[in-house]
C-alpha positions in Angstrom: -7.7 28.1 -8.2 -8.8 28.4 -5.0 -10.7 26.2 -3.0 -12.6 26.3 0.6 -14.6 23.7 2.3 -15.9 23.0 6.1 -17.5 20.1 7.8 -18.6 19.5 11.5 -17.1 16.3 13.2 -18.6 14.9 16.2 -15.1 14.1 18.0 -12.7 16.7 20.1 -11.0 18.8 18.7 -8.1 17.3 20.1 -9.1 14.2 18.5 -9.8 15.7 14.9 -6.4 17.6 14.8 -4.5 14.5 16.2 -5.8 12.5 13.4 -5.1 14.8 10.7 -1.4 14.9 11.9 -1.6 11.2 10.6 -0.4 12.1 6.8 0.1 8.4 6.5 -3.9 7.5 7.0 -4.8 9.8 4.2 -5.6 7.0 2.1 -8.0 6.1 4.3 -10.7 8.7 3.4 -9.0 10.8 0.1 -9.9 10.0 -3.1 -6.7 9.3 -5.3 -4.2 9.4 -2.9 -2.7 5.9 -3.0 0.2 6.6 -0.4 1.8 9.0 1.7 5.5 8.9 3.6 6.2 10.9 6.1 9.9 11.9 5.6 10.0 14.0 8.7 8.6 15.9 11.1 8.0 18.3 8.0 8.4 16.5 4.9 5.6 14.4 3.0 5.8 12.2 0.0 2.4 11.9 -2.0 1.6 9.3 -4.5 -1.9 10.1 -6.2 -3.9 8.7 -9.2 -6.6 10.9 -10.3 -8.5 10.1 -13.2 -5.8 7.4 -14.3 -3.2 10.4 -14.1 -0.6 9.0 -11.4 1.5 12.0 -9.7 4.1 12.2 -6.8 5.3 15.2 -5.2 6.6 16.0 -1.9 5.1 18.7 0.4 6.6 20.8 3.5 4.5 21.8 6.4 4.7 25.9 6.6 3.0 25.8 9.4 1.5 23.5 12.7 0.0 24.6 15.8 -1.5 21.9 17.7 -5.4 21.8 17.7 -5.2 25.4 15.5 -4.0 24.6 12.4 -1.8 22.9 9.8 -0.1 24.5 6.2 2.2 22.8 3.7 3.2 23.8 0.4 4.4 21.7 -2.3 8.1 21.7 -2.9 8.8 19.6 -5.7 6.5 17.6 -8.2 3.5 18.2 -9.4 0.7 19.8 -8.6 1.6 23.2 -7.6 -0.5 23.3 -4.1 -0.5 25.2 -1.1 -3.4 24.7 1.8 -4.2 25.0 5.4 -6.7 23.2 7.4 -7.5 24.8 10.8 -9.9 23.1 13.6 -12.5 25.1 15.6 -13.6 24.0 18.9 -17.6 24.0 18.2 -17.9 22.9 21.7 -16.5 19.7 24.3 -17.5 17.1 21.0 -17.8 18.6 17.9 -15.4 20.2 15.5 -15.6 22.7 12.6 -12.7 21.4 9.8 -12.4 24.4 7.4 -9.9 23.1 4.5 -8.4 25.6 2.1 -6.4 25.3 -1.1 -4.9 26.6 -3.7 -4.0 24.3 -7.0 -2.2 25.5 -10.2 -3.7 23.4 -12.7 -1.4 22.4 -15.6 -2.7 20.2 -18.1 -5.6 20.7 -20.0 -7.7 18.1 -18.5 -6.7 20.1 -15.4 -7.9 23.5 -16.6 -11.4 22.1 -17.5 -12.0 20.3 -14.1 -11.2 23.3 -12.4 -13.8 25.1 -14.7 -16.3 22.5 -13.6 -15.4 22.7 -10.0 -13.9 19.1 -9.6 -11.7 19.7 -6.8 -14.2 21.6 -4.6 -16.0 18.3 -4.9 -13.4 16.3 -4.1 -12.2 18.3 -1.2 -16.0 18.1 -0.2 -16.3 14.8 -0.5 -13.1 13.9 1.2 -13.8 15.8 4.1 -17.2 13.8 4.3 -15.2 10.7 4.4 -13.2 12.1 7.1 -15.8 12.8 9.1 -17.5 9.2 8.8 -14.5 7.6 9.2 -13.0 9.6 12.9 -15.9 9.7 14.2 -16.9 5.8 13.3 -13.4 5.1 15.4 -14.2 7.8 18.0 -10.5 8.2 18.5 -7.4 9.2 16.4 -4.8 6.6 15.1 -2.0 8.7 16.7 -1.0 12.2 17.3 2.1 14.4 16.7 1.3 17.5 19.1 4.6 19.7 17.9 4.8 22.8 16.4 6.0 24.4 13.2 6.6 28.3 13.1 5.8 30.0 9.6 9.0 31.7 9.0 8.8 35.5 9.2 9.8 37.9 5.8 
């Protein structure tokens, strides 16, 4: 299942890519994440709880150019997921967010959400949370401006 969302910020992009390099705020303004670890520059550790169901799995970014974009895929637990946000300069203080994702559900309960478009909503409504919450501080929490190349085939 695919999904894609988009909401405008009114910070920098600069500022809205900077924050989102901050996988440990997540909590902040997601739904049913509970707590992520950043292992490395690379390496995530998610714990979730989603309708009572508590998952951890640990996700790789794929790819990170600053104030372009931002891919991971997960490598181990569950869900299956892959995504990429990428940030578009809308002009010198506002920022389009486009999020896109793709989730393999696996249990039932998983299946039927996915027929009744639960994650689009929640990846809608998370973004909305984002966007109250950067642009309530006007400025990121911190920053990590490297890059990581997608390998080549």
């Amino acid at each position: 299942m695919t999904s894609e969302e988009s909401i405008v910020v009114d910070v920098p992009i600069r500022t809205a890519y900077n924050q989102w390099t901050q996988f440990e705020d997540f909590p902040r303004f997601m739904s049913g994440v509970e707590k992520i670890t950043q292992v490395d520059d690379v390496h995530n550790h998610w714990v979730t709880n989603i309708g009572g169901v508590r998952r951890e799995f640990d996700t790789r970014i794929t790819e990170q150019i600053p104030d372009e974009r931002v891919a991971w895929t997960t490598e181990s637990g569950s869900p299956t997921q892959s995504g990429v946000v990428t940030f578009h300069r809308m002009d010198e203080n506002r920022t389009k967010v486009m999020v896109q994702m793709d989730v393999e559900p696996e249990s039932l309960v998983e299946k039927v959400g996915e027929k009744l478009g639960l994650v689009e909503r929640q990846v809608r409504a998370d973004l909305a949370k984002y966007k109250e919450w950067i642009e309530s501080r006007g400025t990121e929490t911190g920053g990590w401006r490297g890059g990581v190349d997608r390998p080549t085939p």
